[in-house]
LUMPANU-373088 format. One line per 2 residues: number of its first residue (from 1); their letters; for each residue x, y, z of C-alpha. Coordinates in nm, 3 decimals, always signed. Layout:
<recs>
NUM) A) X:Y:Z  ...
</recs>
This chain:
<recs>
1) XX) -2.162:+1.437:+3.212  -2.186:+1.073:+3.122
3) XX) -1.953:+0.843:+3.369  -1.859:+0.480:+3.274
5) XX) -1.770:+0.252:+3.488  -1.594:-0.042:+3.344
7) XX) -1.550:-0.370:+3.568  -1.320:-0.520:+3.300
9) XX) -1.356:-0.902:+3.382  -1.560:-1.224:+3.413
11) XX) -1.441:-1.376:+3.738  -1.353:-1.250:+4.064
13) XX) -1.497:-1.051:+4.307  -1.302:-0.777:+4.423
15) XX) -1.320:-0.574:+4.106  -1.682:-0.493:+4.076
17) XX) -1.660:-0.478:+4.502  -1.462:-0.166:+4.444
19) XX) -1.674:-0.059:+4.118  -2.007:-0.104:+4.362
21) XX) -1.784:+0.179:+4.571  -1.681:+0.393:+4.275
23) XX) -2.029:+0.421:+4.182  -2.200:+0.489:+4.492
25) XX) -1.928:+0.761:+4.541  -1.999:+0.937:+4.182
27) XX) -2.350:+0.913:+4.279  -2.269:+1.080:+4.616
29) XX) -2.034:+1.326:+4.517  -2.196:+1.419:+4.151
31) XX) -2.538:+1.338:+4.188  -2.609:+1.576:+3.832
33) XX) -2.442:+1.313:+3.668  -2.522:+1.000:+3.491
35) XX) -2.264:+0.681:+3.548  -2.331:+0.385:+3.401
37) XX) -2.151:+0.049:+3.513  -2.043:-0.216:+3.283
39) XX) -1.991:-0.526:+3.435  -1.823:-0.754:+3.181
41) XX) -1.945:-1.039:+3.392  -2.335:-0.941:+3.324
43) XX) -2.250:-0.907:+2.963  -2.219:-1.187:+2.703
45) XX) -1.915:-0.943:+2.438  -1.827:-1.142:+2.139
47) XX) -1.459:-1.128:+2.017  -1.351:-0.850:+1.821
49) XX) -1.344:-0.904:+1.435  -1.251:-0.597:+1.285
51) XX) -1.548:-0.457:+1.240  -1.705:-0.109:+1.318
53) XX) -1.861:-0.066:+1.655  -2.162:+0.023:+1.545
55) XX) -2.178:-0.324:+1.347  -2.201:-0.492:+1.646
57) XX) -2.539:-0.598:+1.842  -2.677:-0.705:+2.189
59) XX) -2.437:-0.639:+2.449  -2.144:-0.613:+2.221
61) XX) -2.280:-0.326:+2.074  -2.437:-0.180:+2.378
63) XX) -2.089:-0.212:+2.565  -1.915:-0.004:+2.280
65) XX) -2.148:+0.251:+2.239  -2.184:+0.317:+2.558
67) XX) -1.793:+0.369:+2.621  -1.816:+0.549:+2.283
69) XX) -2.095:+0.786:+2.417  -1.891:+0.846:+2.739
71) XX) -1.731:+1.147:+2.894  -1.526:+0.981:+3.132
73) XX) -1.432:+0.606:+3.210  -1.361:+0.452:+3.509
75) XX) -1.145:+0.124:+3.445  -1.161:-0.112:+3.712
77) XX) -0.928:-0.448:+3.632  -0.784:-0.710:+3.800
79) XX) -0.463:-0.862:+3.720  -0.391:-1.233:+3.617
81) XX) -0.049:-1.391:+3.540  +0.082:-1.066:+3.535
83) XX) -0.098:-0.857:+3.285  -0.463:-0.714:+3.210
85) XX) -0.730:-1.002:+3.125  -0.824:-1.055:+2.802
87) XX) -1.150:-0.944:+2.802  -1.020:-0.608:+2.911
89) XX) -0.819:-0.619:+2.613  -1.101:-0.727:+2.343
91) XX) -1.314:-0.382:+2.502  -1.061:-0.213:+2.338
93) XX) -1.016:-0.387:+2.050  -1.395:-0.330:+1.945
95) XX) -1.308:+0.025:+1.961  -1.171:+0.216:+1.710
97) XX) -0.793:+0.338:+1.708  -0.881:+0.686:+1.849
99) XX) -1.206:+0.564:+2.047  -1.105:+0.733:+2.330
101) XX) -0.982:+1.126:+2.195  -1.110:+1.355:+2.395
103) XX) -1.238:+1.118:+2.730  -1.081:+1.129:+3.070
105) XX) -0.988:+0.764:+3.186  -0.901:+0.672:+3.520
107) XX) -0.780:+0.345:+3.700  -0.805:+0.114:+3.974
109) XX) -0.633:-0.216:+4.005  -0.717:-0.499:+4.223
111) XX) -0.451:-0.785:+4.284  -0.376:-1.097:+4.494
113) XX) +0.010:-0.941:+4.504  +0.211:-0.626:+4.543
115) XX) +0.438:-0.742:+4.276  +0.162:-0.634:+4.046
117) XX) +0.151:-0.298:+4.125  +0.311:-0.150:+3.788
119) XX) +0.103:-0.354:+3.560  -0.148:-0.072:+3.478
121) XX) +0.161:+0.168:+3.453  +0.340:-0.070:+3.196
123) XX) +0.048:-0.221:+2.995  -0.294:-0.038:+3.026
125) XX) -0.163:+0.342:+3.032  +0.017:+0.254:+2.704
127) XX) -0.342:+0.158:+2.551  -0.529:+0.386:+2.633
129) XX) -0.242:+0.670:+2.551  -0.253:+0.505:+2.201
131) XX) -0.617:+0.515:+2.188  -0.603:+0.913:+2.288
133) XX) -0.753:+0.899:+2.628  -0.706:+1.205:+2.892
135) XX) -0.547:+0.960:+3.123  -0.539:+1.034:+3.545
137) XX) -0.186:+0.987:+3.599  -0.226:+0.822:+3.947
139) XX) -0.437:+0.482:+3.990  -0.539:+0.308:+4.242
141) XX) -0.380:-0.031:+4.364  -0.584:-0.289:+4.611
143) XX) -0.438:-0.600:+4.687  -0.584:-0.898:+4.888
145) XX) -0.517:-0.745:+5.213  -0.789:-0.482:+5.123
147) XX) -1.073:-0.669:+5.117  -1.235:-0.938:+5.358
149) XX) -1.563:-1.165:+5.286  -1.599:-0.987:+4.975
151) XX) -1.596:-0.612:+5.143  -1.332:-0.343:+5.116
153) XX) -1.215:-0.362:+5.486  -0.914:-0.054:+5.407
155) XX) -1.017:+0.311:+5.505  -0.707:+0.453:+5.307
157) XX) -0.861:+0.195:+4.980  -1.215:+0.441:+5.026
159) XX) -1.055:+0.779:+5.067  -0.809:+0.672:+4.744
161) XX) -1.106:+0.581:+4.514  -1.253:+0.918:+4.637
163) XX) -0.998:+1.134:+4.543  -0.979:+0.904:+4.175
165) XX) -1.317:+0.990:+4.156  -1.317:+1.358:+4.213
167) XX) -0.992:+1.380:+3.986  -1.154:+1.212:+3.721
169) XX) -1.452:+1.460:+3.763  -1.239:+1.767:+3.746
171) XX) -1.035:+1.643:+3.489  -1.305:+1.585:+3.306
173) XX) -1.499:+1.939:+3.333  -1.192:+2.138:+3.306
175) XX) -1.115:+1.906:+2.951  -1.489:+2.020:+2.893
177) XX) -1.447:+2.429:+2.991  -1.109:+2.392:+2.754
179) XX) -1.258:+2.210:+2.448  -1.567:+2.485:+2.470
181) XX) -1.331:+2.797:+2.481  -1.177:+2.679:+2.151
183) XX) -1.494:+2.625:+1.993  -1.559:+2.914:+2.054
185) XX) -1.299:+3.088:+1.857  -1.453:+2.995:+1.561
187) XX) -1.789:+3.081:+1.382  -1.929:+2.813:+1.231
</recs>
C-alpha cells in the first residue's frame, strides 16, 4: 500500500512534530508499506488555476500526483483563526472533484485551543466527503498542552495517533479486499 502523509501547512511546528510520529509509527507497525510525507513547508505549491493535475510541474505536480497515486492519506493540519489554512485548502483545489474516490483519509488536528476541536468535523470532513474520500470517522485533536520544546510530551496523544494509524490501515485493506471481490464478479 502507498501511505501519504500530508503536513498541510507552512508555519508551525507541532504539525509535522506529530507527522514525524505518524510516520515512524506506519513504519513500525507496517513496515511492507511505503508512506511518503509531504511537508507543505519543504515544498514551494503554486496556487491552483484550474488546471489538470497532471499540468502542473516541480513540486506542484509532484505533491498532486503523489496524493493522486495514494492509497491512503494521512492529513495532519493545524488550525488558524478558526478554520483549515489555506494552503490545506489549495491541495485540494489542484485535485480534481473526485480526486479522492476510492482512498481512505484520516485526521489529526493540532491547535493552540480546545475551542477548535470541531473544526475538522465542520470544515475538512465536508471536503473530503465531497471529494469521495473513505473518511476515518474519529480524528485526532492535540492542543498546546500536548507538546513541550517542540516534542509531544502526552502518552494518551501517542497511543491516539496509533490507533488512527492502524484504523487507517485496516480501513484501507478491508476497502482493498472489498473493491477486489467485486472485480471479480466480472470477466473482463
Amino acid at each position: 500500500m502507498r501511505i501519504v502523509g500530508l503536513a498541510g501547512s507552512k508555519v508551525g511546528s507541532k504539525t509535522r512534530t506529530a507527522m514525524d510520529y505518524v510516520k515512524e509509527s506506519v513504519e513500525r507497525q507496517y513496515p511492507d508499506h511505503t508512506f511518503t510525507l509531504i511537508d507543505l513547508g519543504d515544498n514551494d505549491v503554486e496556487f491552483s488555476d484550474g488546471r489538470n493535475y497532471l499540468d502542473y510541474k516541480g513540486d506542484t505536480g509532484y505533491v498532486a500526483q503523489t496524493i493522486m497515486e495514494a492509497d491512503a492519506v494521512l492529513i495532519g493540519t493545524p488550525i488558524f483563526q478558526a478554520s483549515i489554512p489555506a494552503t490545506l485548502k489549495n491541495i485540494f483545489d489542484l485535485l480534481p472533484q473526485d480526486g479522492l474516490e476510492g482512498k481512505i483519509v484520516s485526521i489529526y488536528a493540532t491547535a493552540g485551543s480546545d475551542k477548535h476541536f470541531l473544526i475538522p468535523e465542520q470544515q475538512l470532513k465536508p471536503i473530503l466527503g465531497y471529494m469521495k474520500a473513505q473518511i476515518v470517522q474519529t480524528y485526532v485533536f492535540l492542543n498546546d498542552e500536548d507538546f513541550l520544546n517542540k516534542k509531544i510530551i502526552s502518552d494518551d496523544v501517542f497511543f491516539r495517533l496509533d490507533r488512527l494509524v492502524e484504523d487507517t490501515m485496516v480501513l484501507t485493506e478491508t476497502y482493498r479486499q472489498i473493491r477486489e471481490a467485486e472485480d471479480a464478479k466480472y470477466d473482463f
